[in-house]
N, C-alpha and C positions, 0 to 999 in steps of 0.2 A: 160660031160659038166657041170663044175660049173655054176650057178645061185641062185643070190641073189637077191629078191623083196625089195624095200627099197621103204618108204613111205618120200616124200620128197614137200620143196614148199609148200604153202599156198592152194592148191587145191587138196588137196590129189592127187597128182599127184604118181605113181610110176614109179621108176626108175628099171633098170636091171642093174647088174653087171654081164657080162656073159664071163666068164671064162673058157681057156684049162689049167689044172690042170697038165698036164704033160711038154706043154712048158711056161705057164706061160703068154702066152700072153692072153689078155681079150681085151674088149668092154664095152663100157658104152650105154646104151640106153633111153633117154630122162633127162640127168640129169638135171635137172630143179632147182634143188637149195643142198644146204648141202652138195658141193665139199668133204670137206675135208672129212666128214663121209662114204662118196663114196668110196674115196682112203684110209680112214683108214682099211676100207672091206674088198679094192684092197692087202694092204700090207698083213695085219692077215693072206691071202688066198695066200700069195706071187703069185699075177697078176701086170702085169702090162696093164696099160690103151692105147691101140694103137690106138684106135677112141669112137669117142663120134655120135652114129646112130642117127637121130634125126627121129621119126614117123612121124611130120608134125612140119610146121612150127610155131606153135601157142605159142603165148609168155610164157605159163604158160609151156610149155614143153623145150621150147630153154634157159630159162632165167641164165642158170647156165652154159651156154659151154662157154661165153669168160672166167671165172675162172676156169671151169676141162681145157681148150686145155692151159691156163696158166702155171698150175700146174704140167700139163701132156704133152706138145706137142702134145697131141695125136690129130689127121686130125677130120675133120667132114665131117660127109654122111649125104647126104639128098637126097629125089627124085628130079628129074630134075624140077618138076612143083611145087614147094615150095621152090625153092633155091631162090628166089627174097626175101620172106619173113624174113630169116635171118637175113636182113640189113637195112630191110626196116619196123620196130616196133615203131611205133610212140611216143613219148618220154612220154606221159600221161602213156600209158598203159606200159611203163617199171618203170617210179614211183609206178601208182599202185600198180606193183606185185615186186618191190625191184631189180629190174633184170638192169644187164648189155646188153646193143645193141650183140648181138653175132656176132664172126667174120663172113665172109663167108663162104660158103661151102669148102671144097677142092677135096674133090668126088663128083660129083653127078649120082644117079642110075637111073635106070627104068625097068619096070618088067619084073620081070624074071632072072633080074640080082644075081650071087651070093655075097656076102659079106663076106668075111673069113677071120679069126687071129687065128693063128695056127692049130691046126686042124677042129676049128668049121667051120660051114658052113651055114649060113642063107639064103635063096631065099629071095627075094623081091615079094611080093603081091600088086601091086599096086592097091589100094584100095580107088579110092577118093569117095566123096561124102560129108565128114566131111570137107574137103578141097581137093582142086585140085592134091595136092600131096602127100597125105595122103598112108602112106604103112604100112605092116604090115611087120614083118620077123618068118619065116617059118622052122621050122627044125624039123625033123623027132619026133614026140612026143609030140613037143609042140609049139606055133607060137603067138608072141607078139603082141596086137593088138590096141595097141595108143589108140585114138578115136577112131577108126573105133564099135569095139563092146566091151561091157561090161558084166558084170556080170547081165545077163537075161536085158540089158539095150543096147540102142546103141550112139556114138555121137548126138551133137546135128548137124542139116543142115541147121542153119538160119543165119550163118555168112559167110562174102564176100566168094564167092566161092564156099558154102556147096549146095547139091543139095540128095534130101531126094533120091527119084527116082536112084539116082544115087550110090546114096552109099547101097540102097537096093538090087540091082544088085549084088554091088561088094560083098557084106555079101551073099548074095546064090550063087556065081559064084566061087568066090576064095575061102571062109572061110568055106561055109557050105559043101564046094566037100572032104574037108579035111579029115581023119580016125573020127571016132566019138570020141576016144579015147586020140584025140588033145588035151592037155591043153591049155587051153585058159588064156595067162598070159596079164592084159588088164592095159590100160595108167593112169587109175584111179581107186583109193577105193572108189567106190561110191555102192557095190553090199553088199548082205549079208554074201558072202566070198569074199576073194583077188583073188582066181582062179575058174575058170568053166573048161568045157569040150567042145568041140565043139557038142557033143553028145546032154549034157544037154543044149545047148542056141537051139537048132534045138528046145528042146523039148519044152521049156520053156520062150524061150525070147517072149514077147508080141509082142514086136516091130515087129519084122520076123517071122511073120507067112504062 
């Protein structure tokens, strides 16, 4: 499985390009802004884009899918309980952050679901707390984690929806049941590396003790 971390957007947001190397088809996950550097990625690695995953519905993570499904056709995924949020980004906070209204969804998941183009195969963790429909995607090795948890850091819980309680459930129930040897590939550069281990945030996140 190809995978490319790309630092993208105004909030150090990162994006994944996650790639099958043998049929070519890939996935985008959160691209949030700098399309075309996305798909410059996508070609070098000759992938092509067949959805655009979206971790939660938060404008700093959506603000780039009406220009990739533009570019790409490729569908968008989102959990069933942040598919309203897509469509519904109040026009200040899309100024703010330079962003387009994103289409709507054209899948939407819920946990436990799987997610696949071409041979990869991602589970859905549904993980709210940071938001109602906030999910992580899961694959032998290594498992994407939006907001939900960071680099020895977690989301924040104090925006419509977030509930602290809630989301520290889902971080010991879904993420920390994980191999310890998890890579931990997370929605922002906000740590003192771009990746953890599920091992190291058991040991080390303050937040989740």
């Amino acid at each position: 499985m190809f995978i490319q971390q790309m630092q993208v957007g105004h909030m150090a947001v990162f994006a994944y390009l996650v790639g099958d190397p043998v049929t070519g088809d890939a996935l985008v996950i959160d691209p949030a802004d700098n399309a075309h550097e996305i798909l410059a990625e996508a070609s070098k690695n000759k992938l092509r884009i067949n959805y655009i995953v979206n971790t939660h519905g938060h404008v700093d993570h959506i603000g780039g899918n009406a220009q990739m499904k533009k570019l790409t056709g490729a569908k968008i995924i989102i959990h069933e309980d942040d598919a309203f949020m897509l469509t519904s980004t109040p026009a200040s906070m899309l100024r703010m952050f330079g962003a387009a209204q994103s289409p709507p969804a054209d899948l939407l998941v819920s946990d436990g679901q799987i997610i696949s183009t071409g041979n990869i195969e991602l589970k859905v963790l549904h993980t709210p707390g940071h938001s109602p429909g906030g999910m992580c995607l899961y694959a032998p090795g290594c498992v994407f984690t939006g907001d939900t948890l960071f680099v020895e850091a977690v989301g924040r819980t104090d925006l419509p929806g977030g509930s602290w309680q809630t989301m520290y459930q889902a971080i010991k129930t879904k993420l920390f049941t994980l191999p310890d040897d998890t890579k931990v590939l997370p929605g922002h550069n906000y740590g003192r590396t771009p990746t953890s281990t599920i091992g190291h945030e058991k040991l080390h996140n303050p937040s989740v003790r």
